[in-house]
NUFI-266954 format. One record per residue (C-alpha): residue number from 1; residue in one letter; x, y, z. Coordinates in steps of 0.001 Angstrom, whole numbers, m for minus. Example, Ala and Ser with C-alpha at 12.3 -4.5 7.8 and 13.67 -1.06 7.14 Angstrom:
BEGIN
@num=1; residuo=a; px=12300; py=m4500; pz=7800
@num=2; residuo=s; px=13670; py=m1060; pz=7140
//
This chain:
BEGIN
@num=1; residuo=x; px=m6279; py=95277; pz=m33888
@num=2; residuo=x; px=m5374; py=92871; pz=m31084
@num=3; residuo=x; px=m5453; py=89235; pz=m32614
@num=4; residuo=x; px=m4817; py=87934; pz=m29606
@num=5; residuo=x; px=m6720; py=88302; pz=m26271
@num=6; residuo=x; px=m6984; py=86211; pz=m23564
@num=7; residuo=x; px=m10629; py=85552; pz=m22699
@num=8; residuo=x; px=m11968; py=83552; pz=m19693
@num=9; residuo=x; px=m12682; py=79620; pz=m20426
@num=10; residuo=x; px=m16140; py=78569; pz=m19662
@num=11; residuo=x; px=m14939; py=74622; pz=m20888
@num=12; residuo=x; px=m11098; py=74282; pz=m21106
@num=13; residuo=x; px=m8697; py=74339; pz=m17893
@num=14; residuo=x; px=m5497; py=73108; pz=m19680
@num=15; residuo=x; px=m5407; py=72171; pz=m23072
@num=16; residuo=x; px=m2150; py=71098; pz=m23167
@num=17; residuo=x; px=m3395; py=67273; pz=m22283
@num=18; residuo=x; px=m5205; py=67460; pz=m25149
@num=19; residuo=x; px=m2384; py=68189; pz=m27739
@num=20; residuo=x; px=m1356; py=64436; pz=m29739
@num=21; residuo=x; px=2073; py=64296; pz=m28599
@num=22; residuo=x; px=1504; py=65167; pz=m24709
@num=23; residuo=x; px=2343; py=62121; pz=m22371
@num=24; residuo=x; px=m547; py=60594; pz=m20482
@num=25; residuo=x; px=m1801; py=62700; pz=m17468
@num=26; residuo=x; px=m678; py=59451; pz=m14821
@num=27; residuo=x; px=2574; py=59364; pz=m16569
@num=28; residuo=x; px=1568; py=55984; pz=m17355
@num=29; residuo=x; px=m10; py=54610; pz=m20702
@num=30; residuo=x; px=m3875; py=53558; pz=m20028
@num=31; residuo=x; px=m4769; py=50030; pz=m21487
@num=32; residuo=x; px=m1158; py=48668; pz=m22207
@num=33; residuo=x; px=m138; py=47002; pz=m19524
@num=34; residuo=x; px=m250; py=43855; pz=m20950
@num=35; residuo=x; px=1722; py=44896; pz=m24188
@num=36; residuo=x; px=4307; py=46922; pz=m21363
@num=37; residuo=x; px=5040; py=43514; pz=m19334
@num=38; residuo=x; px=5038; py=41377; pz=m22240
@num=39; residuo=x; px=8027; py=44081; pz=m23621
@num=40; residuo=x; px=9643; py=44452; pz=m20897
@num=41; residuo=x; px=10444; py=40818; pz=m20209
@num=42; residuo=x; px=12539; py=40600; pz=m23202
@num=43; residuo=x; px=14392; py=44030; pz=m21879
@num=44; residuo=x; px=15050; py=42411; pz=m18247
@num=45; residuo=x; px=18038; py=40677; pz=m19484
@num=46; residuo=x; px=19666; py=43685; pz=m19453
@num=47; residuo=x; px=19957; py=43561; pz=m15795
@num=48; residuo=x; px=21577; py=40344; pz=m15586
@num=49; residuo=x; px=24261; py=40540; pz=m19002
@num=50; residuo=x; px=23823; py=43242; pz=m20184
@num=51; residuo=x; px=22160; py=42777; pz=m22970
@num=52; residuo=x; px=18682; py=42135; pz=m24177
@num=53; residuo=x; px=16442; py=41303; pz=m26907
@num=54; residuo=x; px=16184; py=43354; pz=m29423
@num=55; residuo=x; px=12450; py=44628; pz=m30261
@num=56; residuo=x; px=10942; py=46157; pz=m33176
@num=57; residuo=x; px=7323; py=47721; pz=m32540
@num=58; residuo=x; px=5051; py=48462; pz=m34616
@num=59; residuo=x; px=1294; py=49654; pz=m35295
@num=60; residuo=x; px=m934; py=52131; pz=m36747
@num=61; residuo=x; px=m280; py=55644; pz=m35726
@num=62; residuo=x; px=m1885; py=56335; pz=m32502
@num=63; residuo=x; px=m2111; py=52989; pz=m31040
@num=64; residuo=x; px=831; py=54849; pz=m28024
@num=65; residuo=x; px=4267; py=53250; pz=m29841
@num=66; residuo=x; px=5887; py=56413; pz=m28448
@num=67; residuo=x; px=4421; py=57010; pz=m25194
@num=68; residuo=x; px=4655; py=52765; pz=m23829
@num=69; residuo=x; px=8645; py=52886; pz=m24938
@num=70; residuo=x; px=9247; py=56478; pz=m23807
@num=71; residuo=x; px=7399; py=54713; pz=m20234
@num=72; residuo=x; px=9070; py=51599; pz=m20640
@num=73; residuo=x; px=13007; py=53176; pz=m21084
@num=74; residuo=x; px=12077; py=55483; pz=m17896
@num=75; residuo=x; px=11211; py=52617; pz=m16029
@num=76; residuo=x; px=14434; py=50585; pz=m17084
@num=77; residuo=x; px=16508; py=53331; pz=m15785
@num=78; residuo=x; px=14601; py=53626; pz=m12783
@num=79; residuo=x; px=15017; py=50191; pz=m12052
@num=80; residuo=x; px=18973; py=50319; pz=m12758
@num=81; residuo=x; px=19127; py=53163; pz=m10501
@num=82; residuo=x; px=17538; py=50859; pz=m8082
@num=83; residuo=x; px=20015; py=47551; pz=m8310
@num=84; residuo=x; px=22896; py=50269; pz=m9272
@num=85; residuo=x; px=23408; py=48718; pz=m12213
@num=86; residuo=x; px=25245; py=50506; pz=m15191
@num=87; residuo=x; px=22226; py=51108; pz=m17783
@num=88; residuo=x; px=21615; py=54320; pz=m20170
@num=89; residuo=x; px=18414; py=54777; pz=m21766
@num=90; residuo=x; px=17902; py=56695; pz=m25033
@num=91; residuo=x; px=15222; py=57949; pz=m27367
@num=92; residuo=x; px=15033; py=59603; pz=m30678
@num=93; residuo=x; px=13088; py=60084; pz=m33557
@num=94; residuo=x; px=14420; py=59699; pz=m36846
@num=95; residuo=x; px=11711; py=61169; pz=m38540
@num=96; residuo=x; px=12702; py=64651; pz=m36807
@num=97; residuo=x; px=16484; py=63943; pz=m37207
@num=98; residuo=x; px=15649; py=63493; pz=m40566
@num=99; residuo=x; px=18888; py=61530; pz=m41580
@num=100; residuo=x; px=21646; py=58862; pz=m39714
@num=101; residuo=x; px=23947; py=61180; pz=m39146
@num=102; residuo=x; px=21407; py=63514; pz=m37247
@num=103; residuo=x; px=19799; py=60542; pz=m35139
@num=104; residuo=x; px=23209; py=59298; pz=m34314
@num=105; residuo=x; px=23921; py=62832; pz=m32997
@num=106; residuo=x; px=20787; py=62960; pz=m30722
@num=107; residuo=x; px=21548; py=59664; pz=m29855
@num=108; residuo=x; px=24807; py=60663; pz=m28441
@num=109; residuo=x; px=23607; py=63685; pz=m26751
@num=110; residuo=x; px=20813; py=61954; pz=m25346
@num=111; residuo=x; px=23129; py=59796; pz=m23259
@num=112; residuo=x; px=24628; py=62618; pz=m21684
@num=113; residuo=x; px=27812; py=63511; pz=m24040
@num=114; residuo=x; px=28421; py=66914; pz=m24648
@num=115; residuo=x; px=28608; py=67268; pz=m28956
@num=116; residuo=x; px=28361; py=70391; pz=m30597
@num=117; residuo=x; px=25707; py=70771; pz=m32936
@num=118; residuo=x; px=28387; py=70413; pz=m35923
@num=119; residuo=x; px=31043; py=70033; pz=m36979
@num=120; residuo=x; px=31808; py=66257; pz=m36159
@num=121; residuo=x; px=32140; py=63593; pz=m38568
@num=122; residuo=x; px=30070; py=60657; pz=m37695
@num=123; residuo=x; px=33060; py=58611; pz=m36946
@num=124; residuo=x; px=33593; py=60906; pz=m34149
@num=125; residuo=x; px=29752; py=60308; pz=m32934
@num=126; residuo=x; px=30991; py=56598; pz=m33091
@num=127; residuo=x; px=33606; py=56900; pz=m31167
@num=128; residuo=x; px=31437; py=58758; pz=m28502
@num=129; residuo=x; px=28841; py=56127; pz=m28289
@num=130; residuo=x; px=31979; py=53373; pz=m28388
@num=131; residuo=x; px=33386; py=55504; pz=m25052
@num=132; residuo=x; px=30280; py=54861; pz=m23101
@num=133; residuo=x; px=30109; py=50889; pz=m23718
@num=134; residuo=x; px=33461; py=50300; pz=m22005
@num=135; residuo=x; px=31364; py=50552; pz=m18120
@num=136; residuo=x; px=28018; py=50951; pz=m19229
@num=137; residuo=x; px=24810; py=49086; pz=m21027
@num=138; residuo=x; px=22891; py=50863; pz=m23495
@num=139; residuo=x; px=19035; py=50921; pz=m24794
@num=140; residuo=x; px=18649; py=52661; pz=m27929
@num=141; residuo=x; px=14933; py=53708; pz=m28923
@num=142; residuo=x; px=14794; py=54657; pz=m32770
@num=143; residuo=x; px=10804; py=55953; pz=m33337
@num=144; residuo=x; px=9861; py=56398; pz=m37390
@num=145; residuo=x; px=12994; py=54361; pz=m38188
@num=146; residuo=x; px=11925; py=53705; pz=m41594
@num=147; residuo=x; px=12687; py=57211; pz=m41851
@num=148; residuo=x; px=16569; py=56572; pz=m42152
@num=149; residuo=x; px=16004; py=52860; pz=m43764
@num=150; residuo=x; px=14875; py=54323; pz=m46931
@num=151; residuo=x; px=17887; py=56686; pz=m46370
@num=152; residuo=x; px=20845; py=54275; pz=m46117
@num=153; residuo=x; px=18844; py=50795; pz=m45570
@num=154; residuo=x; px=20727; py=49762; pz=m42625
@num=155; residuo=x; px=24278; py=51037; pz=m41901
@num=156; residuo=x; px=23642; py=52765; pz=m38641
@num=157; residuo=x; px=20947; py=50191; pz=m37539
@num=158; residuo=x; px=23642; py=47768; pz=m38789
@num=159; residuo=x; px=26388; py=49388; pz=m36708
@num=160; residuo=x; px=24763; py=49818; pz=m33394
@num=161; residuo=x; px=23432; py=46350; pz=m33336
@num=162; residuo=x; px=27295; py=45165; pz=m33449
@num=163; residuo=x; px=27985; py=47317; pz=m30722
@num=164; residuo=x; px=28392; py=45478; pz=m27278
@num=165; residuo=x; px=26177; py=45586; pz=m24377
@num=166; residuo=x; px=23870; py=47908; pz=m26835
@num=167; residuo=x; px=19958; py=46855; pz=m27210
@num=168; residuo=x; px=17826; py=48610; pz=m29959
@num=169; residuo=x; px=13963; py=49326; pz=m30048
@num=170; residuo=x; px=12662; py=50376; pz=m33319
@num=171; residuo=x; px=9582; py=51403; pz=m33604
@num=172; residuo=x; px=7641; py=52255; pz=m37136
@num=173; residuo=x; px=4056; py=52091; pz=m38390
@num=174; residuo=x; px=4293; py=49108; pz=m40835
@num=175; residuo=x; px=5259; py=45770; pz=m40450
@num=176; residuo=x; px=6914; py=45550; pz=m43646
@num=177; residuo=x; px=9839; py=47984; pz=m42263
@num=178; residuo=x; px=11242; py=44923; pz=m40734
@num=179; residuo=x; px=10427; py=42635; pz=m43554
@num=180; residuo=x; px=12527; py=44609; pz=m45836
@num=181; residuo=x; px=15668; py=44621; pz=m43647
@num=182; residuo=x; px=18501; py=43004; pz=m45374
@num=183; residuo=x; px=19110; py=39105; pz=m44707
@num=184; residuo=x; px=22781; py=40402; pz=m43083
@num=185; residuo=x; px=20626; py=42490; pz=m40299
@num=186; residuo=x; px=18108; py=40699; pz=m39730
@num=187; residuo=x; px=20738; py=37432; pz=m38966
@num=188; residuo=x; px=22181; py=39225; pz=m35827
@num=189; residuo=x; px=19420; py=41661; pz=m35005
@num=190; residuo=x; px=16925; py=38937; pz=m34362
@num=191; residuo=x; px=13850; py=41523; pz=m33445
@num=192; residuo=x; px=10926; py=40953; pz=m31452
@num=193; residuo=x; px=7960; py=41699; pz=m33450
@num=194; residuo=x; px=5623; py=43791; pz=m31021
@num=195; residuo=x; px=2250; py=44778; pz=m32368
@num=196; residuo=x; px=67; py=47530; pz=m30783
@num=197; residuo=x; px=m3319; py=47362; pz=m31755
@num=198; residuo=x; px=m5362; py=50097; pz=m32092
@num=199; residuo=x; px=m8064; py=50743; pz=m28821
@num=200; residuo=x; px=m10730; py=48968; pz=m28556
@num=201; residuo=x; px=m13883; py=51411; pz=m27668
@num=202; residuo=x; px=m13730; py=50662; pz=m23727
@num=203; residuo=x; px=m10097; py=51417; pz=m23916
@num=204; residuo=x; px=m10511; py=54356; pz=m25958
@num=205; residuo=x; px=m13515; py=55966; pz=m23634
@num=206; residuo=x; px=m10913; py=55520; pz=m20672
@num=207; residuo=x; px=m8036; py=57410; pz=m22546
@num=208; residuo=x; px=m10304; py=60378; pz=m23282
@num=209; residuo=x; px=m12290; py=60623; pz=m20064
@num=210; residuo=x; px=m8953; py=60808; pz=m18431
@num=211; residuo=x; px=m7833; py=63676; pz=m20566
@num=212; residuo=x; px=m11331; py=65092; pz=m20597
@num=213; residuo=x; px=m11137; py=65473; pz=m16733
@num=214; residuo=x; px=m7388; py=67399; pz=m16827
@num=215; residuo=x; px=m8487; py=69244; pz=m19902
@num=216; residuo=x; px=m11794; py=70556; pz=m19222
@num=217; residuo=x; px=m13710; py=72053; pz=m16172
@num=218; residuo=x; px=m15601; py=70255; pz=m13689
@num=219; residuo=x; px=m19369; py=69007; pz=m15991
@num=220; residuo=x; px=m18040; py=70493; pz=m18956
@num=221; residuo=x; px=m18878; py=67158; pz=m20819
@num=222; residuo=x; px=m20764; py=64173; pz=m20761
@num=223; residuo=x; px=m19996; py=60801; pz=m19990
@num=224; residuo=x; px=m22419; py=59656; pz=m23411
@num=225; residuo=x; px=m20848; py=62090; pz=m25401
@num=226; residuo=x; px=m17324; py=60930; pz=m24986
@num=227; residuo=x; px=m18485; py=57252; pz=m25383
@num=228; residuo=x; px=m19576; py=58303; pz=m28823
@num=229; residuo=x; px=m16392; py=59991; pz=m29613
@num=230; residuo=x; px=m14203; py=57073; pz=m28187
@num=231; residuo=x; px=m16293; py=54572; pz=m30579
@num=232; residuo=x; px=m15562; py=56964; pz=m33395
@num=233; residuo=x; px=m11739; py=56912; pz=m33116
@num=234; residuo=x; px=m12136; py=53080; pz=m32219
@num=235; residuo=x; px=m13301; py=52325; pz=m35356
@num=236; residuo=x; px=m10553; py=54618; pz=m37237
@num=237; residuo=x; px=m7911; py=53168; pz=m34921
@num=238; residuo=x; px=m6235; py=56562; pz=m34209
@num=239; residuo=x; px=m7000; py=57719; pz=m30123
@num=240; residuo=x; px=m5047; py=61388; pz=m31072
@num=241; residuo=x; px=m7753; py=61853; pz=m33378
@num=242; residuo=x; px=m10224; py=61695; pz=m30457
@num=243; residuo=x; px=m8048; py=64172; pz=m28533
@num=244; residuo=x; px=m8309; py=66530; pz=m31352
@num=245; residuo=x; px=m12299; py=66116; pz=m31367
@num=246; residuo=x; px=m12891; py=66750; pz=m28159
@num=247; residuo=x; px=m10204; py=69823; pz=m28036
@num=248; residuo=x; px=m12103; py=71352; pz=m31222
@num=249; residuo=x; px=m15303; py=70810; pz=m29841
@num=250; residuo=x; px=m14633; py=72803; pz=m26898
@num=251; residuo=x; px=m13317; py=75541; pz=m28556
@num=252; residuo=x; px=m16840; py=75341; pz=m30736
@num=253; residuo=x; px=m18350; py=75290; pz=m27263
@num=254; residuo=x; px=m16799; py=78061; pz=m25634
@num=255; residuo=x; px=m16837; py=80276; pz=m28848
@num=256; residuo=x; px=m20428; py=80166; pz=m28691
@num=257; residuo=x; px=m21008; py=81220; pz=m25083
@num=258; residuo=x; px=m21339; py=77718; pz=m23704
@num=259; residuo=x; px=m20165; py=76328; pz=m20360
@num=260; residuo=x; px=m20298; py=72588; pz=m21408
@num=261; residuo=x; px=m20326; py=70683; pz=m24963
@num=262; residuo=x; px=m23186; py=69381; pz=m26648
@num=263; residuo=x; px=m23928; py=66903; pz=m29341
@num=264; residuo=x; px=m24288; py=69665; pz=m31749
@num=265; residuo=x; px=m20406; py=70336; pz=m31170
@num=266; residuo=x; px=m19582; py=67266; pz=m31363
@num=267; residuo=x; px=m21033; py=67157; pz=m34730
@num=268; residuo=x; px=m19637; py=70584; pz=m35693
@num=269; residuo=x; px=m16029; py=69199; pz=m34432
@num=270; residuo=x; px=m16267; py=66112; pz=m36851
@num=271; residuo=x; px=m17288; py=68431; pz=m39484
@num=272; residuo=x; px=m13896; py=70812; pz=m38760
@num=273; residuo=x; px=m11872; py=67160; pz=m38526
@num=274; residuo=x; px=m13539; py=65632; pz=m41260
@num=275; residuo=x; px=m11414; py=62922; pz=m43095
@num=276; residuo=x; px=m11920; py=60097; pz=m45526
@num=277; residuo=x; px=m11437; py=57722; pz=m42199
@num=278; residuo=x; px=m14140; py=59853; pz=m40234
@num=279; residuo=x; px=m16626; py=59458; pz=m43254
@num=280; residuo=x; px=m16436; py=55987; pz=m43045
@num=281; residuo=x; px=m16264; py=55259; pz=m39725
@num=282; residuo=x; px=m19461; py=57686; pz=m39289
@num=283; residuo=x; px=m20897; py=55365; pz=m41769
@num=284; residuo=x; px=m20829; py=52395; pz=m40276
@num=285; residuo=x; px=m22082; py=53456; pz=m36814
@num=286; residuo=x; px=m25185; py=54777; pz=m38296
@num=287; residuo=x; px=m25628; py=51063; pz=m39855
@num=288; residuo=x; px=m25237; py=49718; pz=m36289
@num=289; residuo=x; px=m27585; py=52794; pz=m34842
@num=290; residuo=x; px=m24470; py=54227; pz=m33112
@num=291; residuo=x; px=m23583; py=57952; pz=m33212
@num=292; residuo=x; px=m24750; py=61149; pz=m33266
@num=293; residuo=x; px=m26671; py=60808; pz=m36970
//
């Protein structure tokens, strides 16, 4: 019994675009540019002392937290490499690391130091990152950080903000992940509060149709049909849920012989998806005549 078999697609060319954590097909974030330039002017410091603001973003998941820092800490080294000016750039996720020690060692192999896997203590990690700060500036990028706050609270968060020339960017879904910080942090961290807000429909129907034309063929869907599905994950404020949508209902279309996607699989999709959010957000576009129902 073969299980797998690779059949012709009538709908998808590269589904890959469609997958939550791929990066935007331009390589840069659709509908943030104002949130990009208003974070990167507290970043541009760096370029002058050294130093910069520290910022800690946050926002509902799938508002593009990850994808406008993983942008913005490309384009900070970019621009060093430009002026020649001594600037690393890191990211991690704690919530893959899973505890401090782990994110400190991916944050030391992220800026180029060779560290085994184990075996070091994380003094050693320490002194490692402490190496790098005696020539060079550093931008740290923590995503899911309250992952390793309800770990330790702050000792590693604590630590690299007393490092020299060393800028942090923590990102996390809530708010209150900052608000909970200990007084002693918070006194000499001194974060930017950045809030992404989730897309509004216009913003969310030019996300998709970008994916939509690097994930399906040529005609494969409608311009209507995406509109409705941008308008759904509008109103649940989550734009990876309309990737998932429109990635199910092709493979609804193309199971079914089809060579482009209809309502009907649109529907079917949101019935395969179907969440307590979708429910209600289903809802209340059928009280403002919206939708498919």
């Amino acid at each position: 019994m073969k299980l797998f078999e690779e059949k012709p697609h009538r709908i998808l060319k590269d589904a890959s675009w469609l997958q939550p954590l791929s990066p935007p097909p331009s390589g840069i974030p659709l509908c943030r540019e104002v949130d990009l330039r208003f974070m990167a002017s507290f970043l541009s410091d760096v370029f002058r002392t050294g130093h910069a603001r520290n910022l800690f973003i946050f926002g509902k998941p799938g508002t593009g937290k990850t994808v406008c820092v993983q942008y913005l800490l490309g384009e900070v080294e970019k621009h060093a490499k430009e002026l020649g000016f001594p600037v690393l750039a890191v990211y991690v996720n704690a919530g893959r690391a899973r505890t401090p020690y782990y994110t400190m060692l991916e944050i030391v192999r992220g800026l180029g130091l060779n560290v085994p896997n184990a075996g070091w203590q994380m003094f050693r990690l320490k002194q490692a990152f402490e190496s790098l700060l005696k020539d060079k500036s550093v931008i740290v990028a923590i995503d899911e950080v309250d992952s390793i706050l309800q770990k330790e609270k702050e000792p590693l968060i604590y630590y690299l903000n007393r490092q020299p020339r060393t800028t942090l960017i923590l990102i996390s879904n809530r708010i209150e992940d900052a608000a909970q910080l200990p007084e002693r942090l918070l006194s000499t961290l001194q974060p930017k509060l950045v809030q992404l807000e989730p897309y509004k429909p216009e913003e969310a129907k030019a996300i998709l149709i970008e994916r939509a034309k690097h994930a399906f063929q040529p005609n494969s869907i409608s311009e209507e049909l995406v509109d409705t599905v941008a308008k759904i994950t509008s109103e649940i404020g989550d734009i990876r849920l309309g990737f998932s949508i429109l990635l199910t209902a092709a493979n609804i279309a193309e199971k079914a012989g089809k060579t482009s996607i209809t309502a009907q699989d649109i529907k079917s999709a949101l019935e395969n998806e179907k969440t307590t959010e979708i429910l209600k957000a289903l809802s209340k576009m059928k009280r403002r005549g919206m939708g498919l129902y």
